[in-house]
Backbone as numpy.savetxt, mean C-alpha at the origin, in Angstrom:
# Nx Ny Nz CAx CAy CAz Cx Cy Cz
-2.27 -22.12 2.58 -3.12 -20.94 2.58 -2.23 -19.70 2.58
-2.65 -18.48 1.40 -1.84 -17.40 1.46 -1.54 -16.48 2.64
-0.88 -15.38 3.34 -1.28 -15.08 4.73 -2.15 -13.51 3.73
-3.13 -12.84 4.50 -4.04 -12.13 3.81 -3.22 -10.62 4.44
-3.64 -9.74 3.13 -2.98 -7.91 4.07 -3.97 -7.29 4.13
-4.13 -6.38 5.36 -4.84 -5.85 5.86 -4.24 -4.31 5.82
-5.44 -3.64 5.22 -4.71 -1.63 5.39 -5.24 -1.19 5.96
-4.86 -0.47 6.85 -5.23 0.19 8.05 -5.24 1.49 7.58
-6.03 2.75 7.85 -6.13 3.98 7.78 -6.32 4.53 9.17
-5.53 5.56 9.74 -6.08 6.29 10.87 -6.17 7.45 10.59
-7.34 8.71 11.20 -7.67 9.31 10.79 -6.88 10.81 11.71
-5.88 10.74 12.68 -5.20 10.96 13.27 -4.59 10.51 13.73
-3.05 10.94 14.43 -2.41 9.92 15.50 -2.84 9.51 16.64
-3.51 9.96 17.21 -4.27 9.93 18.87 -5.57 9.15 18.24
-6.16 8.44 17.27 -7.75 8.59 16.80 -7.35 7.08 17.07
-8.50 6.19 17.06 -8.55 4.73 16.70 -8.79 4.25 15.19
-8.72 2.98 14.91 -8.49 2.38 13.94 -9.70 3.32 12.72
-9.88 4.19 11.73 -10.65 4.37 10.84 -11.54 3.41 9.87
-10.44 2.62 9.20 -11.15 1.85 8.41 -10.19 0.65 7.70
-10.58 -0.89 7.69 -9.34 -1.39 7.74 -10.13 -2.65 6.36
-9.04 -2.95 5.91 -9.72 -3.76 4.39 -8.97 -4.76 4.49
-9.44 -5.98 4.29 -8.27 -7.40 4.49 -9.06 -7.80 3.06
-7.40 -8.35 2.62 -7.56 -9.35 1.06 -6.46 -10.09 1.11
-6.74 -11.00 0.32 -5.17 -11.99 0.28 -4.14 -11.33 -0.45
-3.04 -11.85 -0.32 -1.61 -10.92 -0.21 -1.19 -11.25 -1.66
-1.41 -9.99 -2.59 -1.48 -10.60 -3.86 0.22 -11.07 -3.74
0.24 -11.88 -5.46 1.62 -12.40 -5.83 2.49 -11.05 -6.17
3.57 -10.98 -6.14 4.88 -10.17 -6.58 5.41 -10.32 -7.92
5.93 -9.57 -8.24 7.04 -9.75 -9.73 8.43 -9.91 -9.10
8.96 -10.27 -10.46 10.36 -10.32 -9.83 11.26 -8.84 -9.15
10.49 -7.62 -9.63 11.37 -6.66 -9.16 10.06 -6.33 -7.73
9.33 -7.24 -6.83 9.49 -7.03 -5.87 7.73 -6.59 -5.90
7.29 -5.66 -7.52 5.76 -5.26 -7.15 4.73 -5.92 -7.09
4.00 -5.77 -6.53 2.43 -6.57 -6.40 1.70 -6.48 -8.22
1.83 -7.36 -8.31 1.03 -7.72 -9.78 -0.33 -7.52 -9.76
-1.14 -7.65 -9.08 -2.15 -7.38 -9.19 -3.04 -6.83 -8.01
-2.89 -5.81 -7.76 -3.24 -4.89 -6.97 -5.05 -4.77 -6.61
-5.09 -5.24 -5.04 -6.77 -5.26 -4.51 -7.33 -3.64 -4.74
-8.45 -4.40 -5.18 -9.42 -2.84 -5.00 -9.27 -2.48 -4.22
-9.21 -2.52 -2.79 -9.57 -2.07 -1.75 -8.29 -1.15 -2.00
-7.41 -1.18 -1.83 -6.16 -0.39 -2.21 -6.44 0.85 -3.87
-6.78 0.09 -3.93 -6.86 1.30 -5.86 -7.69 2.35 -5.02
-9.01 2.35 -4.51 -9.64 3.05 -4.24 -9.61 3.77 -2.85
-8.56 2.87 -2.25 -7.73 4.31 -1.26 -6.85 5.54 -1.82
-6.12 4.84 -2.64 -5.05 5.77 -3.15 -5.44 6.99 -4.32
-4.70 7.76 -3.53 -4.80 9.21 -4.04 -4.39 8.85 -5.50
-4.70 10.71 -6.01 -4.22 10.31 -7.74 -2.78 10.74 -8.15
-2.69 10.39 -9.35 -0.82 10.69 -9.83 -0.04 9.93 -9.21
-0.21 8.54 -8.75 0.57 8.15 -8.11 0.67 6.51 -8.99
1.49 5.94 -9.23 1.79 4.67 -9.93 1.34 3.68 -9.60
0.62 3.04 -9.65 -0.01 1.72 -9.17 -0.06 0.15 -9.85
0.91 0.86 -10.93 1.08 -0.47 -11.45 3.08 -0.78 -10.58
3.49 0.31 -9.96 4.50 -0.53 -9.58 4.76 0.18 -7.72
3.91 -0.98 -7.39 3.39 -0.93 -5.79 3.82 -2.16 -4.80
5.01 -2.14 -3.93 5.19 -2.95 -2.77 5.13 -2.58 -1.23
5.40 -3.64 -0.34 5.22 -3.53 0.76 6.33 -3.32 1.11
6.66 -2.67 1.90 8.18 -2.68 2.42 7.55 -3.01 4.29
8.54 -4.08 4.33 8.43 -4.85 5.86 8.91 -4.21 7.06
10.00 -3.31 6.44 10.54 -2.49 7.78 9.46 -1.72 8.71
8.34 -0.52 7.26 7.71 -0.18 8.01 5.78 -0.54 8.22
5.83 -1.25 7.31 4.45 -2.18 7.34 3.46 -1.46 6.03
3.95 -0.33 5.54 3.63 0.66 4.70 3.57 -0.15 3.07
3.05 0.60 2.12 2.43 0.55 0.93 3.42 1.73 0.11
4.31 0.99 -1.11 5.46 2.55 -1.30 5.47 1.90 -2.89
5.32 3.03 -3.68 5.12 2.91 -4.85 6.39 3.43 -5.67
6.83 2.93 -7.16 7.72 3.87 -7.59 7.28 4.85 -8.58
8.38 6.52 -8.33 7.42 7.61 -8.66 8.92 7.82 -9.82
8.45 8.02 -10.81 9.87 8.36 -11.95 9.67 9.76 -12.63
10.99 10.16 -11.59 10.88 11.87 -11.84 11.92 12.55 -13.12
12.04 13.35 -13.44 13.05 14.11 -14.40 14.27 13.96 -14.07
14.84 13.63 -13.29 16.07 13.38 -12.78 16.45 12.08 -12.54
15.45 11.15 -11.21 15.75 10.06 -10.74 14.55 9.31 -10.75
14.36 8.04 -10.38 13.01 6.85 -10.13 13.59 6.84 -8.42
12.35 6.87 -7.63 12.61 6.60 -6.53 11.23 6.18 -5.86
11.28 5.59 -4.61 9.93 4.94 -4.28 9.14 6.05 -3.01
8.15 6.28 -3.35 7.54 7.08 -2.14 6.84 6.16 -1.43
5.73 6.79 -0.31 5.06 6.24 0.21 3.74 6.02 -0.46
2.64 5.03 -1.06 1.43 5.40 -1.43 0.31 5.93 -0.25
-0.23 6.80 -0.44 -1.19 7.89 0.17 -2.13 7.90 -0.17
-3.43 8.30 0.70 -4.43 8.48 0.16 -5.12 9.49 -0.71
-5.75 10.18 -0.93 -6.33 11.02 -1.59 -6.03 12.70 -0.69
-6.25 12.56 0.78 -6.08 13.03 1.98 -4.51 13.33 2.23
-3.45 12.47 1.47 -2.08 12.71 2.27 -2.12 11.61 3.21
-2.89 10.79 3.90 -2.46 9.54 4.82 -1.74 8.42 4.63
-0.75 7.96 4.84 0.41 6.85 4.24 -0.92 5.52 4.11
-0.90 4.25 3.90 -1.65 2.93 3.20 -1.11 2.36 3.94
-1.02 1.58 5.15 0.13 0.89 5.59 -1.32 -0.56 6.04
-0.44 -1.67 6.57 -0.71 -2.83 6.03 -0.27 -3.51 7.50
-1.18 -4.70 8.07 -0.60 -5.52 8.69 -1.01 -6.93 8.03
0.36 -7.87 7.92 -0.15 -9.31 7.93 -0.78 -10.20 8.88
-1.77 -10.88 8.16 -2.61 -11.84 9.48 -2.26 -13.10 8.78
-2.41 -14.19 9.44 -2.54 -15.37 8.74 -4.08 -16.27 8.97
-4.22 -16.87 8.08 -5.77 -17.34 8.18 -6.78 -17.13 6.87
């Protein structure tokens, strides 16, 4: 059984949990992005932001996309519409 990700939104730092979406943990590519990206995620995320090349990074439990600028490619955080980071806990089950 896959372990499923869960995104958490808070609506402040002091606030409790806002609104939280569990789906199974899609598959990866080889350079690391989620291939096929849950709705529940498309329709958090703000606009102008890349979503076809979207991973998890484990350090901070967060949702970080790559943004390719005039100069360099580098990975931000994905955000909501609002400015709130996408961040993610694994469950298993």
């Amino acid at each position: 059984m896959r372990p499923k990700i869960c995104c958490l939104l808070f609506t402040t730092l002091v606030s409790s949990l806002a609104l939280s979406a569990c789906t199974e943990m899609p598959a990866s590519s080889e350079q690391g992005f989620m291939t096929n990206l849950p709705e529940s995620i498309v329709a958090m995320a703000g606009p102008n932001q890349d979503l076809t090349a979207v991973r998890l990074e484990p350090e901070d439990g967060c949702l970080w996309y790559r943004h390719v600028g005039p100069v360099e490619t580098t990975m931000l955080p994905l955000r909501t519409a609002d400015g709130r980071p996408i961040c993610t806990k694994v469950v298993e089950g």
